[in-house]
C-alpha positions, 0 to 999 in steps of 0.5 A: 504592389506587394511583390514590389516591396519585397523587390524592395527590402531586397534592393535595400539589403544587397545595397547595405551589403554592398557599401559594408563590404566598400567601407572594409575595403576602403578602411584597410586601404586608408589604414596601408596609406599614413596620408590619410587624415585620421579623421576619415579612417576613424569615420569610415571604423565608425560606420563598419563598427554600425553596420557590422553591429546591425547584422550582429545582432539579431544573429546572436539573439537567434543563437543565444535563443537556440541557447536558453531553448537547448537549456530549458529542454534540458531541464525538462527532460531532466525533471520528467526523468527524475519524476519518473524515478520519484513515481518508482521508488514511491511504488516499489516502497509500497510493495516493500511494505506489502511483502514486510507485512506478509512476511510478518505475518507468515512467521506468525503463521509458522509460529502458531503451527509449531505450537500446534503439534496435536493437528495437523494444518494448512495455510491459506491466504484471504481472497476477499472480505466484504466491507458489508461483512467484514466481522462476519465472512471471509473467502480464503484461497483453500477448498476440498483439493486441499482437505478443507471440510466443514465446520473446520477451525480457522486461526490467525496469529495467536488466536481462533478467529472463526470456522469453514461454513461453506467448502468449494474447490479451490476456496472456502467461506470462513465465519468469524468469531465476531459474526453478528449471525445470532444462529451461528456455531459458538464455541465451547470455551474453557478457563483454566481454574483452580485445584484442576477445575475448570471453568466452562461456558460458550464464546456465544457473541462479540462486542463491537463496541469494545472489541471483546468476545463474550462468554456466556453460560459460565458455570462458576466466576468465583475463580476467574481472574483477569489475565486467565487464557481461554481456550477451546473445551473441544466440548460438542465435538466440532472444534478440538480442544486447546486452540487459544481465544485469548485471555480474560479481560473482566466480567460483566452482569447482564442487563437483568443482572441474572447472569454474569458473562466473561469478557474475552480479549481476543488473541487474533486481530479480528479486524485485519488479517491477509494470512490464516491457518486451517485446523484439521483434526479428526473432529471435523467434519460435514454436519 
């Protein structure tokens, strides 16, 4: 039964092509023959005009929908290229940041070596420094292939920032100077007094909350101003004198109100650095 109707449709179109292709015949014959009434001529226009539009059309849906397909697959590849641009320059904007960063921060590096001419130094970069930690240790990429020895100093910027506790051979552990480890290595400091005298005590803590190192043992305040530059003593022998701590900020009494600790603003960002210098002088060495 299906097969028949299919049969069918079949019949039924080649009988519409048939009596289409009569009517043109017998418009162009009626159109050569002025005899003819015009009413027949403009019938017979008529019904090719009908069946010629029947046909038109779905044929020019199909090419109009080829059309606006075409176009909007343009359009897609045009958005999926532009989005991949957009992916690109958002990525190679982030690592022109990194590289202005690092490039930042390397001229400091140069400039702080410059001013250091008594020692000589070794640039390294920070391989790690965990979030658990993060006041308190760092690994750089420089360890005994490269000269580094216990208890050397580190620097960063402007400023002391800690020293090699652990030495292997390609890198190095560094305690910070804002470590929380109550039994770490202080730093003998000095502030520049008055008439040549100067002030001593020992950088012994930091102060999380406001960002300040602490110096303690302080053996007079009566000449400290704020503003004053502290830097190393090289008292105890393990850190040469004249590397720069940073610069006074005020003075405080204890909880007890015994003794008065000097409050240092640190010269080197402690809390974020990629890039350190290594002081080598003849002072350090292995404990």
């Amino acid at each position: 039964m299906q097969k028949f109707f299919s049969n069918k449709k079949l019949i039924i179109l080649m009988v519409l092509i048939i009596v289409t292709l009569g009517l043109l015949a017998v418009t162009v014959n009626i159109r050569d023959k002025k005899n003819t009434p015009p009413v027949v001529q403009q019938v017979g226009n008529d019904v090719v005009s009908v069946v010629g539009g029947v046909f038109a059309y779905p044929t020019n849906a199909v090419k109009n929908a080829i059309s606006e397909f075409s176009d909007l697959y343009d359009t897609y590849s045009e958005n999926k290229r532009l989005k991949s641009k957009i992916g690109e320059l958002a990525q190679n904007q982030a690592k022109l940041e990194v590289v202005q960063d690092e490039n930042k921060k390397l001229k400091q590096e140069l400039k702080l070596n410059s001013t250091l001419t008594d020692y000589s130094t070794v640039n390294a970069s920070v391989l790690s420094r965990s979030p658990s930690s993060w006041q308190s240790y760092l690994t750089i990429n420089r360890g005994q292939t490269s000269g580094i020895k216990k208890n050397m100093p580190v620097m960063s910027g402007n400023g002391l920032i800690g020293r090699i506790v652990e030495v292997d051979k390609v890198s190095s552990k560094v305690e910070l100077i804002s470590t929380d480890n109550e039994l770490n290595d202080k730093f003998a400091a000095e502030i520049a007094g008055s008439n040549n005298k100067n002030i001593t005590g020992v950088v012994s803590r930091y102060d999380s909350a406001s960002g300040d190192l602490v110096m303690e043992n302080v053996n007079s305040t009566k000449d400290i101003k704020k503003g004053q530059s502290v830097i190393t003593s090289g008292l105890g022998g393990l850190t040469p004198r004249g590397l720069y701590i940073g610069k006074v900020y005020g003075i405080k009494k204890d909880n007890y109100g015994m003794t008065n600790s000097v409050y240092i603003t640190p010269a080197a960002e402690l809390r974020n650095f990629t890039v350190v210098t290594v002081i080598k002088s003849s002072v350090s060495g292995e404990r």
